[in-house]
C-alpha positions as CSV (number, residue, x, y, z in Angstrom):
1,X,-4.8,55.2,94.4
2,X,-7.2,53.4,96.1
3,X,-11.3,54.8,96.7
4,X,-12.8,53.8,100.0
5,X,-16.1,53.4,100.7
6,X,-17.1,53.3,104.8
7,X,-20.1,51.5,105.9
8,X,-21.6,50.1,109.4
9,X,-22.2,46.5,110.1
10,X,-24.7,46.5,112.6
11,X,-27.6,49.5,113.4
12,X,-25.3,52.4,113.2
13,X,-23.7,54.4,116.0
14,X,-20.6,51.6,115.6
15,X,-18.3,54.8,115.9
16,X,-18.3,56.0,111.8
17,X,-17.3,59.6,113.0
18,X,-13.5,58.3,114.7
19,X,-12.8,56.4,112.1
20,X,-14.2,58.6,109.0
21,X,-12.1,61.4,110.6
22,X,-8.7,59.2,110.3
23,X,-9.4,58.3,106.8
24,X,-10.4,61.4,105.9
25,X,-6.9,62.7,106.7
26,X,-5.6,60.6,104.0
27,X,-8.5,61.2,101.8
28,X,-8.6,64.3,99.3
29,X,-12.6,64.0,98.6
30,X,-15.1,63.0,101.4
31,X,-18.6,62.2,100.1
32,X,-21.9,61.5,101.6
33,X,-24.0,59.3,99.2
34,X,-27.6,58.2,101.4
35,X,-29.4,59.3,104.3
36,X,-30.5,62.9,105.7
37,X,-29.7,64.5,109.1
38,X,-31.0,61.3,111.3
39,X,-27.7,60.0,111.5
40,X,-25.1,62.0,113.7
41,X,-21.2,61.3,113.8
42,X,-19.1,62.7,116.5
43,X,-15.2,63.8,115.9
44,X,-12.7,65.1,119.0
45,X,-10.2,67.1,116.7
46,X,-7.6,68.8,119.4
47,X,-9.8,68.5,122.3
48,X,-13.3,70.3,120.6
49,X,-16.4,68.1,119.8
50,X,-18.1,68.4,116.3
51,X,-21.4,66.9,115.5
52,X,-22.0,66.8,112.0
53,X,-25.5,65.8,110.9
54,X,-25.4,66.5,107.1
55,X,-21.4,67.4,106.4
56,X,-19.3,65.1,105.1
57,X,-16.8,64.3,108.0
58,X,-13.8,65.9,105.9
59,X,-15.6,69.4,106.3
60,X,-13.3,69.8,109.3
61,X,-10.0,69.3,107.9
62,X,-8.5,72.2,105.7
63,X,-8.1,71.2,101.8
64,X,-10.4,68.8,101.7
65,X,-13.2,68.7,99.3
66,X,-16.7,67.6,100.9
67,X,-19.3,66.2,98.7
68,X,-23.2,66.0,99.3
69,X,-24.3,63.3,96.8
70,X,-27.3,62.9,95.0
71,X,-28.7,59.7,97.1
72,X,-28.6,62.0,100.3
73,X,-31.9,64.1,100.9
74,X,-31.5,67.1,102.8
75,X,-33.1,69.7,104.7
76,X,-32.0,73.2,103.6
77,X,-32.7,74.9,106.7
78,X,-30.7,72.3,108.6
79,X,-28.1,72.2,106.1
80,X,-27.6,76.0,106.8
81,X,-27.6,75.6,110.2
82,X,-25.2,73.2,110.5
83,X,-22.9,75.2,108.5
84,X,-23.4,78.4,110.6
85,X,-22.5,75.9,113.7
86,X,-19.4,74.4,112.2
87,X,-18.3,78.0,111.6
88,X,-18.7,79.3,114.9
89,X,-15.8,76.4,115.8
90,X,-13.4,78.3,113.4
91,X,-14.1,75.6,110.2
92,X,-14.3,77.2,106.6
93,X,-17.2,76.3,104.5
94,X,-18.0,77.8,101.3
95,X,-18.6,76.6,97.7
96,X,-14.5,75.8,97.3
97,X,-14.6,72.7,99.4
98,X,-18.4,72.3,99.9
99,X,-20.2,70.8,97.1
100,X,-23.5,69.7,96.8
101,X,-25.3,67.4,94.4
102,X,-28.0,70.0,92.2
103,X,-29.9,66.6,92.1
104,X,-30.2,66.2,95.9
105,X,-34.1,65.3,97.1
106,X,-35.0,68.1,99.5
107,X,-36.9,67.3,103.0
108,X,-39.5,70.0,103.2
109,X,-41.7,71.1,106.4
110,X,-44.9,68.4,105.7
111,X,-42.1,65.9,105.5
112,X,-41.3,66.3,109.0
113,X,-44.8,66.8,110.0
114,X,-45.9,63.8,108.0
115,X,-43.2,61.6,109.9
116,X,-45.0,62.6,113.3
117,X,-48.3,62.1,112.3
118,X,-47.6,58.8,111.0
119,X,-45.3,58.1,114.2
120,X,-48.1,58.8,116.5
121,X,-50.6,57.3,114.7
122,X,-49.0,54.0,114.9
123,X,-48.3,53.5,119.2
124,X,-46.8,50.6,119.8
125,X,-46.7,49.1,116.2
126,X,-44.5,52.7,115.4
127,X,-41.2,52.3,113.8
128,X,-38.8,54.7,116.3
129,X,-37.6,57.3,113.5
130,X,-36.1,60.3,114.0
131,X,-39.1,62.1,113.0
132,X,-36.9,64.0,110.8
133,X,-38.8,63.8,107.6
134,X,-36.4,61.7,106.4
135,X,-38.9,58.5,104.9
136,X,-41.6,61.2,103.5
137,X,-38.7,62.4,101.3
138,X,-37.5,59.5,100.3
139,X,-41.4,58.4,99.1
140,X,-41.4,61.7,97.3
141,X,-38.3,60.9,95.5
142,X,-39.4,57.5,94.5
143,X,-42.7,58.7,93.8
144,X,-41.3,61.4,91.3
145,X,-42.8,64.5,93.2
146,X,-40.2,65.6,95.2
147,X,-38.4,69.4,95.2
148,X,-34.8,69.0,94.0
149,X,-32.1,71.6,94.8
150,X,-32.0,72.1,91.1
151,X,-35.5,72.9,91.2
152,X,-34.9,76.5,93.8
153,X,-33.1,78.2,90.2
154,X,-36.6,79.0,88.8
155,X,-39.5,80.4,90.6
156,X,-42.3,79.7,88.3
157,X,-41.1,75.6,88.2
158,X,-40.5,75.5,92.0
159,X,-44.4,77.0,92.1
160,X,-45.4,73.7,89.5
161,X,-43.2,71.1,91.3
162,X,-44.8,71.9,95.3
163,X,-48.2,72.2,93.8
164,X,-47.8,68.3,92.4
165,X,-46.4,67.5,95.7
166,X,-49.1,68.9,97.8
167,X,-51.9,67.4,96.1
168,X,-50.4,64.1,97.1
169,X,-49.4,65.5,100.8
170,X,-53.0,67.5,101.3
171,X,-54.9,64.3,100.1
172,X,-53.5,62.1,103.0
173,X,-53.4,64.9,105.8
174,X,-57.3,65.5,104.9
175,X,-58.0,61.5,105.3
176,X,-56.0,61.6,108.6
177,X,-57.8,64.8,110.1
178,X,-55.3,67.1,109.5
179,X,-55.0,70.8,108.6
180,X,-54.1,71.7,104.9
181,X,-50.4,72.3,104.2
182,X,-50.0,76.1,102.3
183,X,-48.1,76.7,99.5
184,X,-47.4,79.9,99.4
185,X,-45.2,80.8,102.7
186,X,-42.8,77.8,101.7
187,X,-42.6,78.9,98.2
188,X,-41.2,82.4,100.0
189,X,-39.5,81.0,102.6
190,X,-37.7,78.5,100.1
191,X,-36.8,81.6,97.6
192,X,-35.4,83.3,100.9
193,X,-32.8,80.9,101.3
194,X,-32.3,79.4,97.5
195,X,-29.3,81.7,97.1
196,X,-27.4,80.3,100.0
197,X,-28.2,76.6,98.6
198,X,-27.7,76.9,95.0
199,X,-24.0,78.3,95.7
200,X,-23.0,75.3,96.9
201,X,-25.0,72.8,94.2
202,X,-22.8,71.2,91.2
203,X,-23.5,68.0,89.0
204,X,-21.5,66.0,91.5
205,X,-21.0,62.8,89.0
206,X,-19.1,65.2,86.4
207,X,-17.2,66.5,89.7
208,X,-16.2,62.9,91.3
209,X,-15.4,61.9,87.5
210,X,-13.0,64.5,87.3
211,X,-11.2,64.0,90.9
212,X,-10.6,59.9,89.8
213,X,-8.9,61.0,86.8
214,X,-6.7,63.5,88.9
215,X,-6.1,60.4,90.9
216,X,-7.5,62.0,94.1
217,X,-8.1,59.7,97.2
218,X,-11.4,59.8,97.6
219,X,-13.8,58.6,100.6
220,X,-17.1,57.7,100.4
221,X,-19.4,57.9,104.0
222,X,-21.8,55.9,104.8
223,X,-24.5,57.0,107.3
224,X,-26.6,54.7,109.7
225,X,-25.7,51.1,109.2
226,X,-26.5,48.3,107.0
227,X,-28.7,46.1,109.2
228,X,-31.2,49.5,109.1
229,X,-30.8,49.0,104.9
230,X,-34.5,49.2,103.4
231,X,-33.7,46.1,101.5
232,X,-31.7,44.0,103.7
233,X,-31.8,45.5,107.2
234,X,-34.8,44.3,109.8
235,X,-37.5,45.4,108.1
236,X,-39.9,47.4,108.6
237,X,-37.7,48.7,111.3
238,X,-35.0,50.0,109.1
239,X,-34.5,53.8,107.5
240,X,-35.7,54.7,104.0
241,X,-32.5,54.5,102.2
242,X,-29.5,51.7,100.7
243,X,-26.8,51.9,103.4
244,X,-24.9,49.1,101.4
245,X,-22.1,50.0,100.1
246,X,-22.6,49.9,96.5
247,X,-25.1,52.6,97.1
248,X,-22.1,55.0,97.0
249,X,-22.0,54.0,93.2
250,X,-25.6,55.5,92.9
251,X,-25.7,58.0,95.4
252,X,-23.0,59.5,93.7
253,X,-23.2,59.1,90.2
254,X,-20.1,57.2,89.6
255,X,-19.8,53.3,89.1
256,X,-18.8,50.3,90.9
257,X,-15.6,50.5,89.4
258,X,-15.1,53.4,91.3
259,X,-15.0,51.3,94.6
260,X,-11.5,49.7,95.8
261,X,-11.7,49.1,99.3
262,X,-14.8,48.5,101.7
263,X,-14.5,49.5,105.2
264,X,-16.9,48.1,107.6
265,X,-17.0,49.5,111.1
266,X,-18.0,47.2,113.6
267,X,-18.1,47.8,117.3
268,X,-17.3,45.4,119.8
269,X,-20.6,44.4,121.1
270,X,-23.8,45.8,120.0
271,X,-26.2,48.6,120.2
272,X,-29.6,49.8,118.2
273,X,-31.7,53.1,118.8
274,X,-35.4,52.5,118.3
275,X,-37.9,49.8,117.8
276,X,-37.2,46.0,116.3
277,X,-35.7,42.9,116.6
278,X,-32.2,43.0,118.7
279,X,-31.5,38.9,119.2
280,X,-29.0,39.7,121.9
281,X,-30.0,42.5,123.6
282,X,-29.0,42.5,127.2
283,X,-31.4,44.2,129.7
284,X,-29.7,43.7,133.2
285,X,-26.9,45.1,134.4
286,X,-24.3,44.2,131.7
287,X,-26.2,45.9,129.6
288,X,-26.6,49.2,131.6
289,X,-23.1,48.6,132.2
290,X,-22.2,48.8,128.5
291,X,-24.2,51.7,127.9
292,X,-22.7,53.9,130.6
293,X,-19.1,53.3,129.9
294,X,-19.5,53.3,126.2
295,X,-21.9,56.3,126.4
296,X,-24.9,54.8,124.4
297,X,-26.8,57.9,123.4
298,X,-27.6,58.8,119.6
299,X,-25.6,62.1,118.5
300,X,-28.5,63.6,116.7
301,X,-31.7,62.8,119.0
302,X,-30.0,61.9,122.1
303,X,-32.0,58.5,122.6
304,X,-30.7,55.5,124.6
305,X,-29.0,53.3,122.7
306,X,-30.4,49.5,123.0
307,X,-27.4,47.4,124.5
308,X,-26.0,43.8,123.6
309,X,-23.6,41.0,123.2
310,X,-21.7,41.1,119.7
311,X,-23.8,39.1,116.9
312,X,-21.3,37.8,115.2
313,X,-24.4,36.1,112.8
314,X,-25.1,39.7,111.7
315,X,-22.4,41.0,111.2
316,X,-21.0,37.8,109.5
317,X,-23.9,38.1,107.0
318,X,-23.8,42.3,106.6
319,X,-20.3,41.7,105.7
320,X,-21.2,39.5,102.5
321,X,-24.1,41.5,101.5
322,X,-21.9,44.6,101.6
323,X,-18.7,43.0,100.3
324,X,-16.7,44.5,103.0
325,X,-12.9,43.7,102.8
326,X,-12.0,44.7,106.6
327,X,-13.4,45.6,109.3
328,X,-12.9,48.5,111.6
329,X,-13.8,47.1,115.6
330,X,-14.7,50.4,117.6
331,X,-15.1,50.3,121.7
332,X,-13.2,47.1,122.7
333,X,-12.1,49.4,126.1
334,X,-16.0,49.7,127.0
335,X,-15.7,45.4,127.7
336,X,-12.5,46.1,129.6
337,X,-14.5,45.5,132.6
338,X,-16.2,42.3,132.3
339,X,-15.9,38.8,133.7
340,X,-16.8,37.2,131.1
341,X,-17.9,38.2,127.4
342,X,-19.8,36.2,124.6
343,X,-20.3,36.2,121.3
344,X,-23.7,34.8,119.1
345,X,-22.4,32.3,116.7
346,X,-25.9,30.9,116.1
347,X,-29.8,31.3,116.3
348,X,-32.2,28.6,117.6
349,X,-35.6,29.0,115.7
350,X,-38.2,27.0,116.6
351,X,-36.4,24.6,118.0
352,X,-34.0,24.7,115.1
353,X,-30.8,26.2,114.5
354,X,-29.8,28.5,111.7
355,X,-26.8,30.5,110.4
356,X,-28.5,33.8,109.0
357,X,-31.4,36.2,110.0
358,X,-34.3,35.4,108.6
359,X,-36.1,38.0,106.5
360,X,-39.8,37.3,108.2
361,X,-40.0,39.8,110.6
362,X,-42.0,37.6,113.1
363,X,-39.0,34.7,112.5
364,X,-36.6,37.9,113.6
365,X,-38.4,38.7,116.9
366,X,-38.2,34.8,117.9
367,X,-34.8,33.6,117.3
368,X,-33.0,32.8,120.2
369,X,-29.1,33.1,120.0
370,X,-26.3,30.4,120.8
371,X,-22.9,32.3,122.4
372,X,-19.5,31.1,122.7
373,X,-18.2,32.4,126.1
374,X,-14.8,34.3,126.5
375,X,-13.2,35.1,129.4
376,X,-12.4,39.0,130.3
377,X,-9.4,40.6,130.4
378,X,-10.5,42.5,133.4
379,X,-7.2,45.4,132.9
380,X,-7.8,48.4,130.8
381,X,-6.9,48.4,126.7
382,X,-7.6,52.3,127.0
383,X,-5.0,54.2,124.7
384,X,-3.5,51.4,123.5
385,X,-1.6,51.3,119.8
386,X,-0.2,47.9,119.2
387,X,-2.0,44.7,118.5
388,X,0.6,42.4,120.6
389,X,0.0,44.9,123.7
390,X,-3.6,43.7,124.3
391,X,-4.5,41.4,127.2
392,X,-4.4,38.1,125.8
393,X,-8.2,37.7,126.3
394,X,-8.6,40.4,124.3
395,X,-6.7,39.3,121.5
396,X,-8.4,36.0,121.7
397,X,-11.7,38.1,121.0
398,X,-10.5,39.8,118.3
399,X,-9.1,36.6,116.8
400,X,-12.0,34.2,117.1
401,X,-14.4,37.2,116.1
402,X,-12.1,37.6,112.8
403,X,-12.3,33.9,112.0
404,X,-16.1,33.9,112.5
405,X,-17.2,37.1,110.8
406,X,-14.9,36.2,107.4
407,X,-13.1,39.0,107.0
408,X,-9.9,40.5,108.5
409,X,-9.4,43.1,111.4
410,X,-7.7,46.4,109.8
411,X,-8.1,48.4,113.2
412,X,-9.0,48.4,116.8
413,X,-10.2,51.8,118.9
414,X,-9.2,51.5,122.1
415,X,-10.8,55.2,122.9
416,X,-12.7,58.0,121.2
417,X,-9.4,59.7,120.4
418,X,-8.2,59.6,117.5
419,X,-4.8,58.6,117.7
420,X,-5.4,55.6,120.1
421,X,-6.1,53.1,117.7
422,X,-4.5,49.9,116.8
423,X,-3.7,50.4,113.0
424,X,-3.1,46.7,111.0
425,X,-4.1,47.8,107.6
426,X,-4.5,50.9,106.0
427,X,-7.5,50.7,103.2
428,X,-6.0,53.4,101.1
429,X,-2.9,51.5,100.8
């Protein structure tokens, strides 16, 4: 039995939620291992829309166990939420095929606020998060303050933990100007809902131990993509987390043997929501065009997605830092229309060219990138299942994009259905 792990190439939003929900079909465990609720995927099950924020994709499939891992921080109230939402659809959720990790970071009220102050404060040097909380969290978990989930059993250590985490929080939001945050209406409004959490939180190592030696499938989800990773992404503009794919080995608690197969889902051209560097971004009419037939708008925030020519520079060199076996390409039917497409095979840098991304943020806002020109198909690939059924333009695409990027084509999405996708490999096979 093989153990996926899923991961996005480029800035997230390369269409996780399609392909997550094929796998997870397959799969018999479905686990989220980094992030928070700023990343959103999208499944059309039987014509109805679910937009999960926090639950693992494989919440909406019956017998399936869904796993919240330790390297995700969550919001309770949104967590709660989101379940009551995906109930009202007619999806069971409870504590048999819900599980989350009791050593999950929790994002708290000032972590949200903290994320707008900060946001604001910046203008135009701001970083375009989802002013979710979601960095202040992470900081409190690396700065070994934060409220875990295990930390809602007892009253008089949940009292202890947010008094050491609002001495740090009040000290800053005094230096900026900014009203004291209370402790004692959080404490109450965090005992409130502690019962609802704590049904649901298990050591999830011991769990995922226990389904490998049962020989259970299981998939690991990665949210945003790894080009926003806080190590290797474009920072500062990145998110606070590893989106790499061997952080499912430590937001999980299992190891690296664990991993057989890693997926890398890469959409046909490109997109990023927010601020940063975005080599090829397109803004004329090709690049409105892409946005309005591949509806470029985030799931979660509903923010214009940024729109571009495929950097096959990035994508070569998120592949190697990942280790990704084969990719997933999502939305080839939104290029259906154009008269030409191209590819970046190269960056010019001052005058010089180069085969990577440099890590020097300035360097990243300069390069200029070389394309290879393709012609279009110009004739719809919309709904269709077979690789040697493409327009021959197309498959020239797809072949010279395999070839550059390294790594070999497993599937190719010709819709947001499900079922219209070209399948060449199977990664649980």
């Amino acid at each position: 039995m093989k153990n996926v792990v899923i991961v996005g190439t480029q800035w997230g939003d390369e269409g996780k939620g399609k392909i997550v929900d094929w796998l997870s079909s397959e799969a018999d465990v479905v686990v989220r291992f980094q992030g928070g609720h700023n990343a959103g995927h999208t499944l059309v099950i039987d014509g109805i829309t679910y937009k999960l924020r926090l639950l693992p994709s494989g919440i909406v499939r019956k017998n399936k166990i869904s796993i919240i891992g330790n390297g995700v921080v969550v919001d309770p109230w949104a967590l709660l939420d989101e379940i009551k939402e995906i109930k009202s659809k007619g999806v069971n959720v409870d504590k048999s095929n819900l599980i989350l990790s009791e050593s999950a970071n929790l994002i708290l009220p000032f972590h949200k606020e903290m994320d707008e102050i900060r946001e604001d404060a910046a203008g135009k040097a701001k970083i375009g998060t989802t002013r979710r909380g979601i960095g202040p969290a992470y900081e409190d978990k690396i700065g070994r303050r934060s409220i875990r989930v295990m930390d809602l059993v007892s009253e008089s250590n949940l009292d202890h933990r947010l008094e050491t985490v609002l001495i740090h929080h009040n000290a800053i939001r005094k230096g900026l100007g900014k009203k004291i945050f209370e402790k004692d209406q959080l404490k109450k409004d965090l005992l409130k809902i502690a019962p609802e959490i704590l049904k649901f939180s298990q050591p999830v190592w011991k769990k995922i131990d226990e389904y490998k030696s049962k020989g259970k499938k299981i998939l690991f989800e990665g949210a945003q993509g790894i080009l926003l990773d806080v190590d290797h992404g474009t920072y500062p503009f990145v998110t606070s987390s590893n989106t790499v794919a061997s952080s499912a080995a430590t937001g999980t608690g299992c190891g690296p043997n664990t991993i057989n197969y890693v997926l890398g889902i890469t959409k046909a051209y490109t997109t990023r929501v927010g601020e940063g560097p975005f080599p090829t971004e397109l803004k004329d009419k090709t690049g409105e065009l892409l946005g309005t037939r591949g509806k470029e708008f985030g799931t979660v925030t509903s923010r214009k997605r940024r729109c571009g020519w495929f950097d096959g520079v990035l994508v070569r060199q998120t592949i190697k830092i990942s280790g990704i076996n084969g990719i997933a390409l999502t939305k080839l039917d939104v290029l259906d229309e154009l008269d030409e497409i191209k590819m970046c095979i190269a960056y010019e840098l001052n005058g010089k060219k180069t085969d990577h991304l440099p890590a020097a943020a300035d360097d990243q806002l300069k390069v200029k990138p070389v394309y290879k020109v393709f012609k279009g198909w110009k004739s719809s690939t919309k709904g269709i299942k077979e690789f040697d059924k493409l327009p021959e333009n197309a498959k020239n695409y797809i072949k010279d994009l395999e070839k550059f990027v390294g790594a070999k084509v497993s599937s190719i999405s010709t819709s947001p259905e499900r079922k219209d996708t070209v399948l060449i490999e199977n990664p649980f096979n």
